[in-house]
C-alpha positions as CSV (number, residue, x, y, z in Angstrom):
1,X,106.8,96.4,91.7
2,X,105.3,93.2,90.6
3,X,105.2,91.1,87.6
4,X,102.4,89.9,85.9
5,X,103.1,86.3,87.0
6,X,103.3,87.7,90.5
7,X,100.6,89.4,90.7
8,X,98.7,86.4,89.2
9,X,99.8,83.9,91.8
10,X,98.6,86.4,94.2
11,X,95.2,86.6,92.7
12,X,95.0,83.1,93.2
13,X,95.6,83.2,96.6
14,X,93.6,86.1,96.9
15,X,90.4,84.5,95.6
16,X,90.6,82.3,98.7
17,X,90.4,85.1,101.4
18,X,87.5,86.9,103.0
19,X,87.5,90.3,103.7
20,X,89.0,91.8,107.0
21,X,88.7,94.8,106.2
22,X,85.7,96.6,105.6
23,X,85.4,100.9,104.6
24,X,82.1,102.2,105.2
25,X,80.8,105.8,104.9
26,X,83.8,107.6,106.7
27,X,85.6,106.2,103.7
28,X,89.3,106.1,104.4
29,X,89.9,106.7,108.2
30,X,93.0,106.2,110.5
31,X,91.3,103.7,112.0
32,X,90.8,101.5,108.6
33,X,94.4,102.5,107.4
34,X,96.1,101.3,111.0
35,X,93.9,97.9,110.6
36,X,95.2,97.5,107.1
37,X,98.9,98.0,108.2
38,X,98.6,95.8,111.2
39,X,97.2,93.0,108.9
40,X,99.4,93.4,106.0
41,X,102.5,93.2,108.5
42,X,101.2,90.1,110.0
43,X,99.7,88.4,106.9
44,X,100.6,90.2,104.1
45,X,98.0,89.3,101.5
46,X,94.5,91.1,102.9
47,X,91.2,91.5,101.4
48,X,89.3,93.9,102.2
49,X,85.5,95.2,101.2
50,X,83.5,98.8,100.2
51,X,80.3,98.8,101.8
52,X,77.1,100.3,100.3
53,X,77.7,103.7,101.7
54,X,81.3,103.8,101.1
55,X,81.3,107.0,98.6
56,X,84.9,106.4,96.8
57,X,85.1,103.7,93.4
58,X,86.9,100.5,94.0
59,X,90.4,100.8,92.1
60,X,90.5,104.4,93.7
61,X,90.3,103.0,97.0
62,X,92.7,100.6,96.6
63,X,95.5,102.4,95.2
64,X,94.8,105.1,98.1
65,X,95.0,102.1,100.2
66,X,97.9,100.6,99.0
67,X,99.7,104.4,98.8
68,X,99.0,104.7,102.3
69,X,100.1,101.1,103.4
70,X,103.1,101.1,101.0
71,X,101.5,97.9,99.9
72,X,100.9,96.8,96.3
73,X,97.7,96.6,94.8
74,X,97.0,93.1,93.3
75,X,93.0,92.8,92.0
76,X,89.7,94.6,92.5
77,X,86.6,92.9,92.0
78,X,83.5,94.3,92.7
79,X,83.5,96.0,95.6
80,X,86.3,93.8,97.0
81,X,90.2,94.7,96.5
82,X,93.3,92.9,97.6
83,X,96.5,94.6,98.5
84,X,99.9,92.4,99.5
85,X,103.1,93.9,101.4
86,X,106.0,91.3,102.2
87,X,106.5,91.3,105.7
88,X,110.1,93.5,106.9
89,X,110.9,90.5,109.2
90,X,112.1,87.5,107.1
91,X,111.1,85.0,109.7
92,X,107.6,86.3,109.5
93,X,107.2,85.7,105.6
94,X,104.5,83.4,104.8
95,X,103.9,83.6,100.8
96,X,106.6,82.5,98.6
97,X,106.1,84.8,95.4
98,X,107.3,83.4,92.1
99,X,110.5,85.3,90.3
């Protein structure tokens, strides 16, 4: 779980991204949740995007998203959500978070 300072300093980082990941009118497929897993385990901090046709709201998405990922949600903006899992290998860790 994070804090509210951690999930700020993720924000910030966040803001910086572009999307990678992108759910369209299938909504939430296998396909969009092994992408999401494969980036979160290499990258950790991802940003992905509803299109148009995508049926489901934002926040919704996310938190399915980040249920199925075992990722935590950090913002949604828009139509735009980040979600952030620390990498399992400590070698691969790239984002400090503050305590």
């Amino acid at each position: 779980m994070l804090t509210g300072k951690q999930r700020s300093y993720l924000r910030k980082l966040g803001q910086q991204l572009e999307p990678l990941v992108y759910i369209g009118k299938n909504d939430i497929t296998d396909t969009v949740i092994d992408q999401m897993d494969d980036l979160l385990s290499s990258r950790e901090l991802v940003k992905a995007k509803l299109q148009e046709s995508c049926s489901l709201d934002t926040k919704e998405a996310a938190n399915e998203m980040a249920r199925l990922t075992e990722a935590e949600f950090v913002q949604a903006i828009g139509r735009k959500f980040v979600l952030y899992r620390q990498a399992r290998d400590p070698e691969k860790r790239n984002i400090v978070i503050p305590k």
